[in-house]
N, CA and C atoms as a LAMMPS dump frame, in Angstrom:
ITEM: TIMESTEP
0
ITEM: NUMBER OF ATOMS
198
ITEM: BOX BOUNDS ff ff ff
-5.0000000000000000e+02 5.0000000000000000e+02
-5.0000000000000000e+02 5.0000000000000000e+02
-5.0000000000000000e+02 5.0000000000000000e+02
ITEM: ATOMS id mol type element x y z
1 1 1 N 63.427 -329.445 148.084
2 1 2 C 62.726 -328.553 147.186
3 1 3 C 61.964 -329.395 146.177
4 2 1 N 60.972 -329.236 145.966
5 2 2 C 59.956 -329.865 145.105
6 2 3 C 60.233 -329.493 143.257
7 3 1 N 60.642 -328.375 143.185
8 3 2 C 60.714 -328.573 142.063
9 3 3 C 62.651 -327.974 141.801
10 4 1 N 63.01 -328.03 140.58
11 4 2 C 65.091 -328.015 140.919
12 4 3 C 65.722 -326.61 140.746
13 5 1 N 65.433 -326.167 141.642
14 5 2 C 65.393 -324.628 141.466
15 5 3 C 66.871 -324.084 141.919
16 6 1 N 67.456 -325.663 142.855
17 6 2 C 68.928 -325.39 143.549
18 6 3 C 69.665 -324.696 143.515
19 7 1 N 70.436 -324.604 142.278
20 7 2 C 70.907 -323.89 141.704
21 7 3 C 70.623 -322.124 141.522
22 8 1 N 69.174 -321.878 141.226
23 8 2 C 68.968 -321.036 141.573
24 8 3 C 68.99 -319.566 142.685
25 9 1 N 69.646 -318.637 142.464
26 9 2 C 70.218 -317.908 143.951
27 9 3 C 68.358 -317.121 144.352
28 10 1 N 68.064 -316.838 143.102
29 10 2 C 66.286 -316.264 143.18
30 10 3 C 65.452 -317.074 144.221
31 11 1 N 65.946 -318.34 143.242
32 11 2 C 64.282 -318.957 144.051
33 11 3 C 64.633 -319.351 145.288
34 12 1 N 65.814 -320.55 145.826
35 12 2 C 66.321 -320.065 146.896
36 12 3 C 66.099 -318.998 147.958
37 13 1 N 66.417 -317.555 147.554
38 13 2 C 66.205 -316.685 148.48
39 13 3 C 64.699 -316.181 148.951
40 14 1 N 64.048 -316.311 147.422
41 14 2 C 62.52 -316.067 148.306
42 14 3 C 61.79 -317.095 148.74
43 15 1 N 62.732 -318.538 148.746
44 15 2 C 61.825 -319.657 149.436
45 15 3 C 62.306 -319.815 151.175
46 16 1 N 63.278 -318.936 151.197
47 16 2 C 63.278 -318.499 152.537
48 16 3 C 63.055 -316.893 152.941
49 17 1 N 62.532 -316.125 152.401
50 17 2 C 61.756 -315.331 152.862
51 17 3 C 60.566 -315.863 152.826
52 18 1 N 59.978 -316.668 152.048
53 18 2 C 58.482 -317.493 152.406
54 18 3 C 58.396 -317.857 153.585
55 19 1 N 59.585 -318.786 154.041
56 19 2 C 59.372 -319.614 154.975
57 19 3 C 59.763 -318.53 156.106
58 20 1 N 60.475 -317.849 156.059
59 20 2 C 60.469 -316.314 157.704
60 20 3 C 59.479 -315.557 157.56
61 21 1 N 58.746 -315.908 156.845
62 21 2 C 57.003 -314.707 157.304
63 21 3 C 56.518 -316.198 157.867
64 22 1 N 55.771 -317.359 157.135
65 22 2 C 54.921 -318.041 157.405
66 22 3 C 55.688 -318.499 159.018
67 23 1 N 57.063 -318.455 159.204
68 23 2 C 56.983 -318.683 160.59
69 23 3 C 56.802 -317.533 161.604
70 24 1 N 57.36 -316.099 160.902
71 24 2 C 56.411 -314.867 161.914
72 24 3 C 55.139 -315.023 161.554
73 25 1 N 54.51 -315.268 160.9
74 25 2 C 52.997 -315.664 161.249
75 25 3 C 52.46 -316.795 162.277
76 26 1 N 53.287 -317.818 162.133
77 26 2 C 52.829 -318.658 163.037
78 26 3 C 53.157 -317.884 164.609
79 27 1 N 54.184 -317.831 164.582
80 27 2 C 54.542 -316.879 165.913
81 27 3 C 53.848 -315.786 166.849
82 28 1 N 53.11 -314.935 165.529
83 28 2 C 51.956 -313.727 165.943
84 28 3 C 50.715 -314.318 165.521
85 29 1 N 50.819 -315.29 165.628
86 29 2 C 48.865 -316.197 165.596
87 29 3 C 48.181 -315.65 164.423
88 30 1 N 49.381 -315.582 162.874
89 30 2 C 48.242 -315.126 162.087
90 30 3 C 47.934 -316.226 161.338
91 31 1 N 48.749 -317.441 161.329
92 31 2 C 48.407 -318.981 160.927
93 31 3 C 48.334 -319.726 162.431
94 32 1 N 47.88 -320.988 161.949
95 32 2 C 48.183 -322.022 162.78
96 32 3 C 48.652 -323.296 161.955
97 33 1 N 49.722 -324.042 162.79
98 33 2 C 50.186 -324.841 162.188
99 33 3 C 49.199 -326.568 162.391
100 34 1 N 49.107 -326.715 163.201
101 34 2 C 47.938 -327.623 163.957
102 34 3 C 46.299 -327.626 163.39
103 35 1 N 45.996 -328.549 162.43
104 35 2 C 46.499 -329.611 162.12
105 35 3 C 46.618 -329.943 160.662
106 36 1 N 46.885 -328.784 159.668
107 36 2 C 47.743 -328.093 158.996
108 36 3 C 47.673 -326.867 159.049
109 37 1 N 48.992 -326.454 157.763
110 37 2 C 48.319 -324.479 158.33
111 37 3 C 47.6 -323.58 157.502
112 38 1 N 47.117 -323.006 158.38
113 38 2 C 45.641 -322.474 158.16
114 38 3 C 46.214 -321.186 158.196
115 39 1 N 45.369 -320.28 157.634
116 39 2 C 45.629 -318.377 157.22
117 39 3 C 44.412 -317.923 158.204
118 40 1 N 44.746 -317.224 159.599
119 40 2 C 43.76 -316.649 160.12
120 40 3 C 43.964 -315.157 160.086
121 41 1 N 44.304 -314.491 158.88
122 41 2 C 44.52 -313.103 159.019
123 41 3 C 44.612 -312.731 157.388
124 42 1 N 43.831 -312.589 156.94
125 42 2 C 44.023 -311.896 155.414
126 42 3 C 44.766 -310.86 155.518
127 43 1 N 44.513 -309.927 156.427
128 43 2 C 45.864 -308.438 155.831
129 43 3 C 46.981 -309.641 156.165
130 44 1 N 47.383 -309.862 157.067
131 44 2 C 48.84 -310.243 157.157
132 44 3 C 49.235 -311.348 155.825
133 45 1 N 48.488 -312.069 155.042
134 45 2 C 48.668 -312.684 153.619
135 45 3 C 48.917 -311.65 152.722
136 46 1 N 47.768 -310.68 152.837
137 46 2 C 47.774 -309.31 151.853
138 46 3 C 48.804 -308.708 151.537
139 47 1 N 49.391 -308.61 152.9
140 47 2 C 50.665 -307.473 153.08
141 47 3 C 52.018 -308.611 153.346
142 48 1 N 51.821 -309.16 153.628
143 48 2 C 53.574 -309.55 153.874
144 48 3 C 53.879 -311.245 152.983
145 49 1 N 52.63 -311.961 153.019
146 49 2 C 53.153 -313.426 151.88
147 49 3 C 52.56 -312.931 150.424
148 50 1 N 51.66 -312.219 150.267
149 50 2 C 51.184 -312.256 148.621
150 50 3 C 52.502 -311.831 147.866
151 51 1 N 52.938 -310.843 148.009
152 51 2 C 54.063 -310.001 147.175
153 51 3 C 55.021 -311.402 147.098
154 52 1 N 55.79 -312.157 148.204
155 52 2 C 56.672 -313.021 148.128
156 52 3 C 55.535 -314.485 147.482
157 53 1 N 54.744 -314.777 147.186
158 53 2 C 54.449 -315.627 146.495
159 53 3 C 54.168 -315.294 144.453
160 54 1 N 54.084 -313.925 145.226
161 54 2 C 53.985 -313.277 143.356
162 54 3 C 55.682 -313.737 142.838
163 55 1 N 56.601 -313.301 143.66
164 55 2 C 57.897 -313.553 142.896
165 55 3 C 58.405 -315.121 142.751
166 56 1 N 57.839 -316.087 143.39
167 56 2 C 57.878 -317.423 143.865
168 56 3 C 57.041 -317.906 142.059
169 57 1 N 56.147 -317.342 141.922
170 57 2 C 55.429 -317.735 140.814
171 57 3 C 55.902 -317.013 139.566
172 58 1 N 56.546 -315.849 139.125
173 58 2 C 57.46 -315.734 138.346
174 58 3 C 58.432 -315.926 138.238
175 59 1 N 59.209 -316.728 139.016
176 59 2 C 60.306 -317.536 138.649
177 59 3 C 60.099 -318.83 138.358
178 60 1 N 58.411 -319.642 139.051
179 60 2 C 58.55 -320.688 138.342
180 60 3 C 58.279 -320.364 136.762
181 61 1 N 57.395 -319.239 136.156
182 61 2 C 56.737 -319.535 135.187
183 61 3 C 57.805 -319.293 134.302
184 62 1 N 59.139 -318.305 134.692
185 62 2 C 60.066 -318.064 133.654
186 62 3 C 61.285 -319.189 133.309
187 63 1 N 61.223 -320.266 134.925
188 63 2 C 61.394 -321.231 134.452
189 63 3 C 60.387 -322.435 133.595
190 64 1 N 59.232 -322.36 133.252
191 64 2 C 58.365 -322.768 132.534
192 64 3 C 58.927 -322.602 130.564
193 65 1 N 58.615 -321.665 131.017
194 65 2 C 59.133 -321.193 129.655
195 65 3 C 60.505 -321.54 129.064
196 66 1 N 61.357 -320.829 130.169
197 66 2 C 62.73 -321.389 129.901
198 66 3 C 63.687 -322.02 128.683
């Protein structure tokens, strides 16, 4: 983890719901991983990673504050 969130049960849990969409995306060809990954589907960002990156970014910022 890049930043020390370990401890954390929040960030933790939505850094693996991040990572089980971006791999059902890779899976239903809405990224590609090759030769990094790339977003070939805006609804599927729209609808299923934006919401989980909104909560990814209020937990860093409330750890910001902190």
């Amino acid at each position: 983890m890049s930043v020390p969130f370990e401890e954390s049960r929040d960030a933790v849990a939505v850094l693996d719901k991040i990572k089980a969409v971006v791999d059902k995306g890779v899976e239903k060809r809405y990224f590609q991983r090759t030769p990094h990954l790339v977003l070939l589907s805006r609804s599927f960002y729209s609808r299923e990673l934006k919401p989980l990156l909104a909560e990814w970014i209020a937990i860093f910022l409330a750890f910001q504050v902190g």
